[in-house]
C-alpha positions in Angstrom: -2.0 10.8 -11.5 -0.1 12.0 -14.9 -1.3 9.4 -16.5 -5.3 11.1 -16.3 -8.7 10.3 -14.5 -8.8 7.3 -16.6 -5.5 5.9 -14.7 -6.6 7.1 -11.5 -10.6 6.0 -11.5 -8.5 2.3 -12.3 -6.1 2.5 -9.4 -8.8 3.5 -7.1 -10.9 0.5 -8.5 -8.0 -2.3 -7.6 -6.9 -0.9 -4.5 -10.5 -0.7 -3.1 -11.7 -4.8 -4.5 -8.2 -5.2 -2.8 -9.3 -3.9 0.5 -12.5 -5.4 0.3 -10.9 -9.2 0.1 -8.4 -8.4 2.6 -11.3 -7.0 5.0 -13.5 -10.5 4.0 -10.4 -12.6 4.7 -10.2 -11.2 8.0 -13.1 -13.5 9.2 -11.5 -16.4 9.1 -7.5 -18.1 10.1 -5.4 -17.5 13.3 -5.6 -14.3 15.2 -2.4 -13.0 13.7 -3.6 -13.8 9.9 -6.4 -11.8 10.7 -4.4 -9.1 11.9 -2.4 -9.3 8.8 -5.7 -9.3 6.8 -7.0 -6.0 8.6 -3.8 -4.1 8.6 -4.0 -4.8 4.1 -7.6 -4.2 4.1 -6.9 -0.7 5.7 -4.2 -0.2 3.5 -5.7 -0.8 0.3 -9.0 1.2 1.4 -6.4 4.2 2.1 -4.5 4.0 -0.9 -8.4 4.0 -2.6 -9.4 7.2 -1.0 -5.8 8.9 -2.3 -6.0 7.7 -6.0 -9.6 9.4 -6.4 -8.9 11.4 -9.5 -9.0 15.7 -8.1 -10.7 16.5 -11.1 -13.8 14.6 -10.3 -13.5 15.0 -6.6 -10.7 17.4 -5.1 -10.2 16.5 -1.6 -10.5 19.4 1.2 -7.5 20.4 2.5 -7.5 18.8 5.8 -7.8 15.6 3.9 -4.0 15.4 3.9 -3.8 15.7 7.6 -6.0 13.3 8.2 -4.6 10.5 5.8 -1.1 11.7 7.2 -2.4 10.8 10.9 -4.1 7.6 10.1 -1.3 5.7 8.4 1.6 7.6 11.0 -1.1 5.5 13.9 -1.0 2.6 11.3 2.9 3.1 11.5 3.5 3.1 15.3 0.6 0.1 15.5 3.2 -1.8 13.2 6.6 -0.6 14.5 6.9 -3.4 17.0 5.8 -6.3 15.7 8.0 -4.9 12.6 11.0 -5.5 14.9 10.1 -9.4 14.3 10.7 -8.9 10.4 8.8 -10.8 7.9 5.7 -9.4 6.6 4.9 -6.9 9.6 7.9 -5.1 8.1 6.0 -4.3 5.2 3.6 -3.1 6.8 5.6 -0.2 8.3 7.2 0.4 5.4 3.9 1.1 3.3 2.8 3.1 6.2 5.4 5.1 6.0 5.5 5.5 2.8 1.6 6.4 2.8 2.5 9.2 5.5 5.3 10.7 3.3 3.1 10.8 0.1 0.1 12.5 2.1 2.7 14.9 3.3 4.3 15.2 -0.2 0.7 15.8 -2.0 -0.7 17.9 -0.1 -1.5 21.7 -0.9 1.4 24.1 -1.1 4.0 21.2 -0.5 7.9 22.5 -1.1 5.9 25.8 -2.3 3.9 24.0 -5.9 1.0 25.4 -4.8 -0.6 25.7 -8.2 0.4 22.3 -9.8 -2.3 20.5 -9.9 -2.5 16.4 -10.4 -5.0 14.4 -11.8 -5.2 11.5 -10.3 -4.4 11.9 -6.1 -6.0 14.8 -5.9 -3.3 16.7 -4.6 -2.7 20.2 -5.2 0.7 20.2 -5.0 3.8 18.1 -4.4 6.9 18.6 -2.7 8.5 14.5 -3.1 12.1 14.1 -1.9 13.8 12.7 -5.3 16.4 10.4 -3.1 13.5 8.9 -0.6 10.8 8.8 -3.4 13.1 6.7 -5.6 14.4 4.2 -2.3 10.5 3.4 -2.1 9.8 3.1 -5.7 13.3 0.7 -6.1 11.8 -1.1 -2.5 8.4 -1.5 -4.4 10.0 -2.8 -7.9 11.4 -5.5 -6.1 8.4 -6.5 -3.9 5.9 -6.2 -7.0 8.8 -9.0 -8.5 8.8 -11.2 -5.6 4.5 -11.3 -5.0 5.0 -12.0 -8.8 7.2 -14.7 -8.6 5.2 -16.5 -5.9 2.0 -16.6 -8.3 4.0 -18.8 -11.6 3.5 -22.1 -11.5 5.6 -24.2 -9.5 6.9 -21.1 -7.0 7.9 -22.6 -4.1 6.1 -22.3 -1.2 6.9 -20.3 1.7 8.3 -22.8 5.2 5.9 -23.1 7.4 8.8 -20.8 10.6 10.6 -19.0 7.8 10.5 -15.8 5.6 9.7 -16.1 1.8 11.4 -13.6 -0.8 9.1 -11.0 -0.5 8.7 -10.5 3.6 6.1 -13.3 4.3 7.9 -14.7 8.0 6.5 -17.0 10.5 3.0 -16.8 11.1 2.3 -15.2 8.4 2.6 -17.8 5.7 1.6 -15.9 2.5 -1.7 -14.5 4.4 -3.8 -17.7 3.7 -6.6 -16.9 5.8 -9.6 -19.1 4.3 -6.8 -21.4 2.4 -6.3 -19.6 -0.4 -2.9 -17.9 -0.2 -2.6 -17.2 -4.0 -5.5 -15.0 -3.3 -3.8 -13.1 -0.3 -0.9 -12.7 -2.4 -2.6 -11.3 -5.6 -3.8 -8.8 -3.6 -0.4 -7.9 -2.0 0.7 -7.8 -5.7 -1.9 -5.6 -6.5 -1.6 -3.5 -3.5 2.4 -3.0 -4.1 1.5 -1.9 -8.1 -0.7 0.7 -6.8 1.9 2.0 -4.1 4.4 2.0 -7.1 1.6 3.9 -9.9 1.4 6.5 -6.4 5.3 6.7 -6.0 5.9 8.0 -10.0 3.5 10.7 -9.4 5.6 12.7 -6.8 
C-alpha cells in the first residue's frame, strides 16, 4: 500500500488471524453458519495473500489471474444465495470487489506498468475512479454498521430478520460457537482491510 511495508505487513497480519477464526468457527453451528464461516475464512485468507508488501515478496505475474479466478468462483458460488439478501449479499459484493482489485493491480493495468506499490504487490494499477469510490462509500458504511453492533447496548439482530449491516435470517451475526461479537469483529476487521485495499487503487 502507500502507506509502506509497515502498513501492509499489518493488514496482512489482521486479515490472516481473521481468516483463521472464521476457518475455526466453521467447526461448529448450523450448516449455513458454517457456510458463512468458510466463505469469511476464504476471504480474509485472500485479502492476506494480496496485502503481502511487493517489496518483500513481488508476486509472479500469473498471481493476478489466479486471485482474479478464485474470488470470480467465490462470486458465482454466492450469486444465488445472494438473491436471498442479508449477509450472502456481502459476500458477492466483496467478491466482486476482490476480482476487480486483482484485475485493477495487476501488471501493466490501464498501461502503469512501471508504478510500482508497496503494499499489494502490484505492479501497476488501472482502478475505475467512479467503481473504486462506490466500493469504498459501500465499505464506509459497513465498517460503521459492524461498529455499531460491537458498543454496548447495540441491539441485537431478530432472530428471521436483517440487521443494519446485511446480517438476514440464518445468519444471525455469524454466532457459530456463541460468540457473535467475535464473528462480527472479524467482519469489522475484514471490511477495514477491504477499505485500506480500496484507497490504494
Amino acid at each position: 500500500m502507500h502507506g509502506g511495508a509497515q502498513a501492509g505487513w499489518l493488514l496482512m497480519a489482521l486479515c490472516a488471524v481473521s481468516g483463521a477464526y472464521c476457518l475455526l468457527r466453521a467447526r461448529t453451528g448450523t450448516p449455513q453458519e458454517r457456510r458463512t464461516a468458510r466463505s469469511e475464512a476464504f476471504m480474509g485468507l485472500g485479502m492476506a495473500a494480496m496485502a503481502v508488501p511487493a517489496a518483500a515478496l513481488p508476486p509472479p505475474d500469473w498471481a493476478w489471474a489466479a486471485y482474479a479466478a478464485l474470488f470470480g468462483a467465490a462470486a458465482l458460488r454466492a450469486l444465488r444465495p445472494a438473491l436471498r439478501g442479508g449477509h450472502h449479499l456481502h459476500h458477492l459484493v466483496g467478491s466482486l470487489a476482490m476480482v476487480y482489485m486483482a484485475v485493477a493491480m495487476a501488471p501493466g493495468a490501464a498501461g502503469s506498468g512501471g508504478s510500482q506499490h508497496t503494499g499489494h504487490g502490484a505492479a501497476g494499477s488501472g482502478g475505475i475512479p467512479l467503481l473504486t469510490g462506490a466500493l469504498l462509500v459501500y465499505y464506509v458504511f459497513y465498517v460503521l454498521g459492524s461498529a455499531g453492533r460491537l458498543l454496548p447496548g447495540a441491539a441485537p439482530v431478530p432472530a428471521g430478520g436483517a440487521g443494519p449491516g446485511g446480517h438476514g435470517a440464518g445468519d444471525p451475526g455469524g454466532g457459530a460457537g456463541g460468540r457473535p461479537e467475535m464473528a462480527t469483529a472479524c467482519r469489522l476487521t475484514m471490511g477495514i482491510g477491504m477499505f485500506a485495499m480500496l484507497l490504494t487503487l
